[in-house]
BAMI-953609 format. One record per residue (C-alpha): x, y, z negated. Coordinates in Angstrom, 2 decimals. Last residue first. Layout:
BEGIN
@px: X | py: Y | pz: Z
...
//
This chain:
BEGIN
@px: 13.09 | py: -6.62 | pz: 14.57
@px: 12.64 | py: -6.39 | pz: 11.10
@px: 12.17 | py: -2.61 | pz: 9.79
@px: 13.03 | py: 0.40 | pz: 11.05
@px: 15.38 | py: 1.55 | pz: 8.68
@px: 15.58 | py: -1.17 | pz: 5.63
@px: 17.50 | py: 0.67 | pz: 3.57
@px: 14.74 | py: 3.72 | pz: 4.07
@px: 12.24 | py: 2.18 | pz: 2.37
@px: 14.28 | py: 0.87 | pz: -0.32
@px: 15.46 | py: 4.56 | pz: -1.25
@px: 11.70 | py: 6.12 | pz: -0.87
@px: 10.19 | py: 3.46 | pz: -3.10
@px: 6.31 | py: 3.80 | pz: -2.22
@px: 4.78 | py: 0.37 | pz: -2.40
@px: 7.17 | py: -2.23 | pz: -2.40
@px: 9.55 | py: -4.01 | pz: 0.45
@px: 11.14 | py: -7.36 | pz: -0.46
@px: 13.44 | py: -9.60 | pz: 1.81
@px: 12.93 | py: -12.63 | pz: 1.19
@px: 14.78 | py: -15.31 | pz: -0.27
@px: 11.96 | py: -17.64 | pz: 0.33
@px: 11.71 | py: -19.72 | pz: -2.88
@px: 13.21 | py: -16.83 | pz: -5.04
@px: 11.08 | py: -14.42 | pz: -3.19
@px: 7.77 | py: -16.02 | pz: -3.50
@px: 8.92 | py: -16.62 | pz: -7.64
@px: 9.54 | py: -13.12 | pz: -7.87
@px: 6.59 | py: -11.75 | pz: -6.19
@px: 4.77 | py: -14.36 | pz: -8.41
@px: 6.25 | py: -12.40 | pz: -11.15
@px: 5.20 | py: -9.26 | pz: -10.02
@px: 1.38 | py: -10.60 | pz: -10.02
@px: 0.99 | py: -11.90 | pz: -13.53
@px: 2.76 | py: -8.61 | pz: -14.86
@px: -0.03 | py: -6.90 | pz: -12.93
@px: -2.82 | py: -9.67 | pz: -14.44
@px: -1.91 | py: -8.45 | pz: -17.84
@px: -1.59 | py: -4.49 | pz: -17.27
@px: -5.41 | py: -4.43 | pz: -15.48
@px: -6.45 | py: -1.33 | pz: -13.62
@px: -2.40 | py: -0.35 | pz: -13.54
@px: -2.47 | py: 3.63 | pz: -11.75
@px: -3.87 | py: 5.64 | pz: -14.69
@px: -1.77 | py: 3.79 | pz: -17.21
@px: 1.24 | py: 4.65 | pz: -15.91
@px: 3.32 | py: 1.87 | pz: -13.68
@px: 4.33 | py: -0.89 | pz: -15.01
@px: 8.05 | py: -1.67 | pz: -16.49
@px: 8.93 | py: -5.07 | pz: -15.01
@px: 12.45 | py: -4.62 | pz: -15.02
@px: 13.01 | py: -5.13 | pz: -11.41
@px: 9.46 | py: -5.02 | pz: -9.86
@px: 8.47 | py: -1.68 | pz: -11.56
@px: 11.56 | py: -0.65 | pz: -11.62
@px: 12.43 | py: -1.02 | pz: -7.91
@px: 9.70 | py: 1.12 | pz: -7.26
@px: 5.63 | py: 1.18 | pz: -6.80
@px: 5.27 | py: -2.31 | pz: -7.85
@px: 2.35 | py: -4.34 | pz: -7.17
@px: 1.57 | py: -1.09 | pz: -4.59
@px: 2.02 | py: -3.25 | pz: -1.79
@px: 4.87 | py: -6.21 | pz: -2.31
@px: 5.32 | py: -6.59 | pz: 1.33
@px: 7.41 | py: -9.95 | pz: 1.45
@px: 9.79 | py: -10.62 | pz: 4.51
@px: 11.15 | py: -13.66 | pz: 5.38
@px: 14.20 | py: -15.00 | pz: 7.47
@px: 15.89 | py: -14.75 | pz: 10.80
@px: 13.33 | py: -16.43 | pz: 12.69
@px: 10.62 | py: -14.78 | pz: 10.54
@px: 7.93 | py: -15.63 | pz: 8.03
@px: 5.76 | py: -12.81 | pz: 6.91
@px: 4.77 | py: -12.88 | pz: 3.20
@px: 1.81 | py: -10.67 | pz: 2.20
@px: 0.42 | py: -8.42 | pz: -0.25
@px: -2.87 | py: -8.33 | pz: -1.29
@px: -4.32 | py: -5.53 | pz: -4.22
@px: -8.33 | py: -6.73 | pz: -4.62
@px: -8.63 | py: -5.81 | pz: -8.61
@px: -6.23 | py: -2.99 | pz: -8.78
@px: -2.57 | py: -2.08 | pz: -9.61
@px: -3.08 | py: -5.64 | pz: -11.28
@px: -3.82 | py: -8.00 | pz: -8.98
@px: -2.08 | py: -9.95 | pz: -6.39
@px: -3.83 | py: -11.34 | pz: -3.96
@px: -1.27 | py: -12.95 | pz: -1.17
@px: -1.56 | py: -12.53 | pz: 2.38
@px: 0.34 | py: -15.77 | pz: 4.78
@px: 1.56 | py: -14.59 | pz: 7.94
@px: 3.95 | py: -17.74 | pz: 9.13
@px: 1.43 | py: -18.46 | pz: 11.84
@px: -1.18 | py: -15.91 | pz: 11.81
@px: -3.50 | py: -14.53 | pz: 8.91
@px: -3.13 | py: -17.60 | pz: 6.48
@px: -4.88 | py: -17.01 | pz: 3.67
@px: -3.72 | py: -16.86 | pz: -0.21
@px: -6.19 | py: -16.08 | pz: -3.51
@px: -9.36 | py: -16.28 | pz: -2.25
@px: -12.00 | py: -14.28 | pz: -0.62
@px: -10.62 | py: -12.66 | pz: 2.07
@px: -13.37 | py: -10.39 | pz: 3.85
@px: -13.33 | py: -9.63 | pz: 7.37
@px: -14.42 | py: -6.06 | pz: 7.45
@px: -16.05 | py: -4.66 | pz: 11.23
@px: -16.24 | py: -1.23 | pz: 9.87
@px: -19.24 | py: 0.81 | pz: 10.48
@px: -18.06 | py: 3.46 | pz: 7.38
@px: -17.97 | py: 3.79 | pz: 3.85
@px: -13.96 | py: 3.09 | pz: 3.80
@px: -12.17 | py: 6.41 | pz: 3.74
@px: -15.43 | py: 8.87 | pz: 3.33
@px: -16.02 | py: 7.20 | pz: 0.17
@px: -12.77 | py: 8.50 | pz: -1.87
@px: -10.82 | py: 5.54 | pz: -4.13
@px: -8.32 | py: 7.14 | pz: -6.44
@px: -10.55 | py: 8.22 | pz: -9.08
@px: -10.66 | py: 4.61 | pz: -10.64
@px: -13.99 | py: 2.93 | pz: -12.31
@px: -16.89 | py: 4.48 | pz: -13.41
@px: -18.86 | py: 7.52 | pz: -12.23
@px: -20.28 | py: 5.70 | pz: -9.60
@px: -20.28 | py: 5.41 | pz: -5.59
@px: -16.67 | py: 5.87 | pz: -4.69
@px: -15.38 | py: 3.58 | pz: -8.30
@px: -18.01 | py: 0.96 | pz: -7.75
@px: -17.64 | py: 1.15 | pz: -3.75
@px: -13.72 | py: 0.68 | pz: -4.24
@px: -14.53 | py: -2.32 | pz: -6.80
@px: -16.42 | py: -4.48 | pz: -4.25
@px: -13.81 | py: -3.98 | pz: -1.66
@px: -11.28 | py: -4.76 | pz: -3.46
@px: -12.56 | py: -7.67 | pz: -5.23
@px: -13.75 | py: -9.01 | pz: -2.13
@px: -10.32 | py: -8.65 | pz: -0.33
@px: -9.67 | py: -6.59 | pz: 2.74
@px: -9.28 | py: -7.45 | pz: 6.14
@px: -10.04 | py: -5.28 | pz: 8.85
@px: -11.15 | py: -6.87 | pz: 11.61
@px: -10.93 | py: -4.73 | pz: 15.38
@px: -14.86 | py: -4.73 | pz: 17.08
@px: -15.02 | py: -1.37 | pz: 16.99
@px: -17.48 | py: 1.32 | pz: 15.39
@px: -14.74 | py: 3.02 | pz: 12.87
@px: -11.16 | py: 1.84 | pz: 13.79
@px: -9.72 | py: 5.16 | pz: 13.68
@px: -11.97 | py: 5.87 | pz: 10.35
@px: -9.60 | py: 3.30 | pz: 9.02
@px: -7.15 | py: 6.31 | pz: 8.49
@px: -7.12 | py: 7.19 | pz: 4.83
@px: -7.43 | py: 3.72 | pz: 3.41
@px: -3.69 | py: 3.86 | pz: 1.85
@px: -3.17 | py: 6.90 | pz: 0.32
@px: -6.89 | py: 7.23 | pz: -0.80
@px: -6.72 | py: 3.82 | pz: -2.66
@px: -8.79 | py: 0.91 | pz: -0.61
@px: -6.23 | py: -2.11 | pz: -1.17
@px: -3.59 | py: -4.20 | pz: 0.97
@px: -6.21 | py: -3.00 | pz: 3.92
@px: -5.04 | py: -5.32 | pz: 6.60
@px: -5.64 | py: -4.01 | pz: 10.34
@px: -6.23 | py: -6.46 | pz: 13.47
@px: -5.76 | py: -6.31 | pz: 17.01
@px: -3.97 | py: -2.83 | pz: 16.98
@px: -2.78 | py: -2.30 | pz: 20.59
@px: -5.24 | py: 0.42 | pz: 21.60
@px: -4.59 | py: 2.08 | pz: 18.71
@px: -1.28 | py: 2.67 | pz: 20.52
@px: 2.39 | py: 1.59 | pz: 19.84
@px: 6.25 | py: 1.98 | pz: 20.65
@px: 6.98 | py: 3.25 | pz: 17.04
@px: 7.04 | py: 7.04 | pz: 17.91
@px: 3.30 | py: 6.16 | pz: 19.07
@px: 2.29 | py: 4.00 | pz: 16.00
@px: 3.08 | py: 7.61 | pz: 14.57
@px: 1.34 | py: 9.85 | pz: 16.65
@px: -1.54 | py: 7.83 | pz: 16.33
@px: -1.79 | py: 7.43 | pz: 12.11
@px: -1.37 | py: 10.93 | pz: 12.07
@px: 1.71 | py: 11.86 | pz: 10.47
@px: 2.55 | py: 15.35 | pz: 10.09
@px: -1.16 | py: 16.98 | pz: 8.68
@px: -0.10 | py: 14.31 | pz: 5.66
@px: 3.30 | py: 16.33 | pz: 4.94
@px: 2.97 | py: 17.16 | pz: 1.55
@px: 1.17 | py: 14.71 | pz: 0.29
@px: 0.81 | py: 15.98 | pz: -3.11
@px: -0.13 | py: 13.53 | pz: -5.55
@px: -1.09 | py: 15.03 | pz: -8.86
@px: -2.52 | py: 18.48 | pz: -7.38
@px: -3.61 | py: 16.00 | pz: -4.71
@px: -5.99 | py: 14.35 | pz: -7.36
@px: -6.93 | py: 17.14 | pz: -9.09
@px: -8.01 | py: 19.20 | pz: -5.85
@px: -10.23 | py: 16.75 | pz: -4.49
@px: -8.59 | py: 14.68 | pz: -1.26
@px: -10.03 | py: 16.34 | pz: 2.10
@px: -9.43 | py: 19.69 | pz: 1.19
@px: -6.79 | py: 20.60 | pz: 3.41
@px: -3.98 | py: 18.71 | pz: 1.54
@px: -5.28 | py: 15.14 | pz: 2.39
@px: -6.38 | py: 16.53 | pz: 6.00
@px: -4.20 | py: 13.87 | pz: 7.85
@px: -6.14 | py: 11.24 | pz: 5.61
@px: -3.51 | py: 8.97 | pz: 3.93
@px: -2.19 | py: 5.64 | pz: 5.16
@px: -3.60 | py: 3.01 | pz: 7.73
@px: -2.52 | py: 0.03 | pz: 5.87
@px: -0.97 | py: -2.84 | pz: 7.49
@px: -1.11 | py: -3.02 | pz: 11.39
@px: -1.41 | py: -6.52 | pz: 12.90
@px: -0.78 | py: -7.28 | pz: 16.57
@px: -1.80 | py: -10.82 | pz: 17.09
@px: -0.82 | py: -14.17 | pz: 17.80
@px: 2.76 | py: -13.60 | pz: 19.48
@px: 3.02 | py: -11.20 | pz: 16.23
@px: 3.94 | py: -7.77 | pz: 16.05
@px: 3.56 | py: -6.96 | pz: 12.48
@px: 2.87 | py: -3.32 | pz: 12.40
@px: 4.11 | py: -1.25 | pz: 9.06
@px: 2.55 | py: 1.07 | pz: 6.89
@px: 4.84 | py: 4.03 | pz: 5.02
@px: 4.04 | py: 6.67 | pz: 2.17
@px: 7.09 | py: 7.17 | pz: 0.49
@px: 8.08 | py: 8.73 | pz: -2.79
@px: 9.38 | py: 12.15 | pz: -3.94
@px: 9.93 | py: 12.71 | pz: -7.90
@px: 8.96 | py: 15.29 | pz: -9.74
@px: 10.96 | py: 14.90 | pz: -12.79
@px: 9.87 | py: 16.10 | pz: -16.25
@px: 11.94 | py: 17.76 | pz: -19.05
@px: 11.26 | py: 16.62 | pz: -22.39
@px: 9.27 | py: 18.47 | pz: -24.59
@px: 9.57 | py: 16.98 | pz: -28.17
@px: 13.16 | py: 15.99 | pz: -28.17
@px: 14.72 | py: 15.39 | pz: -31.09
@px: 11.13 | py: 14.35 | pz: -33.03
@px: 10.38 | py: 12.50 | pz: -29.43
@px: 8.83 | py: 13.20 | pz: -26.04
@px: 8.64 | py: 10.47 | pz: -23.26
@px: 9.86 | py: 10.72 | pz: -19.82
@px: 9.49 | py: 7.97 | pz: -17.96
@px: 6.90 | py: 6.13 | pz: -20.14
@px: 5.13 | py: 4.12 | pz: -17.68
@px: 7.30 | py: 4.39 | pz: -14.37
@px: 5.40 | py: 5.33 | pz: -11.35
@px: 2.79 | py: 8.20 | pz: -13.29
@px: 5.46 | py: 9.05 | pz: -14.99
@px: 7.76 | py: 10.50 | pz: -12.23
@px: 5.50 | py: 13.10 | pz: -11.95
@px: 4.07 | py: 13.04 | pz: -8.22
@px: 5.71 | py: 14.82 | pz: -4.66
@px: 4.12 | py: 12.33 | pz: -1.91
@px: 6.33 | py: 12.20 | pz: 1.74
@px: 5.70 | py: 10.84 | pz: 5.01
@px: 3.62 | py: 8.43 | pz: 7.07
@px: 7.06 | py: 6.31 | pz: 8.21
@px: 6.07 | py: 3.73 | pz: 10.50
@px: 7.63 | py: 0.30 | pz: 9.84
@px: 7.81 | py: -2.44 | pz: 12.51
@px: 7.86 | py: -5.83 | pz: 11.13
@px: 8.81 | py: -8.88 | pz: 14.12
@px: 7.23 | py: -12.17 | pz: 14.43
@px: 8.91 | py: -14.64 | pz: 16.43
@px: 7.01 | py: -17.70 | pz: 14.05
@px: 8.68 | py: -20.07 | pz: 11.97
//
């Protein structure tokens, strides 16, 4: 197994209804026809794989003018960042020991606003970005059309990137870095299994948003699961990768497993 260590970066906080995470949160009934609803807060967070091959950052995380305009009003009204001006994608790699500089390769898990929102830091250079061909392909129908999913903004992505597509379903990005596709949230999601010295680590990406979405395999809303079949299809082969592995599992934006793992693998 490769000396590979998993930094995480902390890019702050989103305020959303907690229905849009679990799919029938808070439903009325004839008892109870207007049930109270939680806003609940939930992490934003990418993480740089520090690899004797390569330095690898995942995700580059919201826009740092998400709440100045940047994102349209309904979506942030939804989603509110709160603290996106905070955490530019440079200060933070810098509290982590990082620079840009360092960044030999970024993985996109998928093109969503929250995630994409700082690949314009890697705009004109040679660095890959990886992204899968269903992703990509999908988050230029949704950007360019008036089909698809809201949640994908042009300015992210439609830029002089140097993309390295992934076309199938696994790919080894570095010894013991294998990313996974696993659809469902949307058509391209990857995740990936990074295996350590002292044991594995799988980054779930938004395939589950919170424990219960991986736990008890209750998807997320409707607006945030482009396929419900193929999503169930992906969480269990999170299961099965970290029944075989006993890794460690990190999802999407679970603010409580986040933080239990502090600063990652090291």
């Amino acid at each position: 197994m490769a000396d590979v260590s998993v930094h995480l970066l902390d890019r702050g906080r989103v305020r959303a209804d907690a229905n849009y995470v679990v799919d029938g949160y808070a439903m009325a009934s004839a008892s109870n026809p207007r049930p109270e609803h939680e806003i609940r807060e939930f992490v934003v967070w990418n993480a740089v794989i520090d690899h004797p091959e390569a330095t690898i950052l995942w995700d580059t995380g919201s826009h740092p003018d998400a709440g100045d305009g940047y994102w349209p009003a309904p979506l942030y009204d939804a989603f509110e960042h709160v603290d996106a001006d905070e955490h530019r994608l440079e200060d933070d790699l810098d509290a982590a020991g990082y620079a840009l500089s360092d960044v030999d390769a970024v993985v996109t898990s998928h093109l969503h606003l929250d995630h994409a929102g700082g690949l314009y830091e890697f705009e004109g250079s040679d660095v890959p970005v990886y992204v899968h061909e269903e992703e990509l392909k999908y988050a230029y129908f949704s950007a360019k059309t008036d089909e698809g999913s809201v949640a994908y903004l042009a300015p992210d992505f439609d830029r002089d990137l140097n993309w390295e597509v992934v076309r199938r379903d696994r790919r080894t990005l570095a010894g013991g870095v294998e990313l996974l596709h696993l659809p469902g949230h949307t058509p391209g999601l990857l995740g990936a299994r990074i295996d350590r010295d002292d044991g594995s680590v799988l980054l779930a990406g938004d395939a589950a948003y919170v424990d219960a979405n991986y736990a008890d395999e209750v998807p997320m809303g409707p607006g945030l699961v482009w396929c419900e079949r193929r999503w169930l299809d992906s969480v269990r082969t999170l299961k099965e990768e970290a029944r075989v592995h006993g890794a460690d599992m990190l999802y999407g934006h679970d603010l409580e497993r986040f933080e239990s793992f502090g600063d990652g693998w090291t």
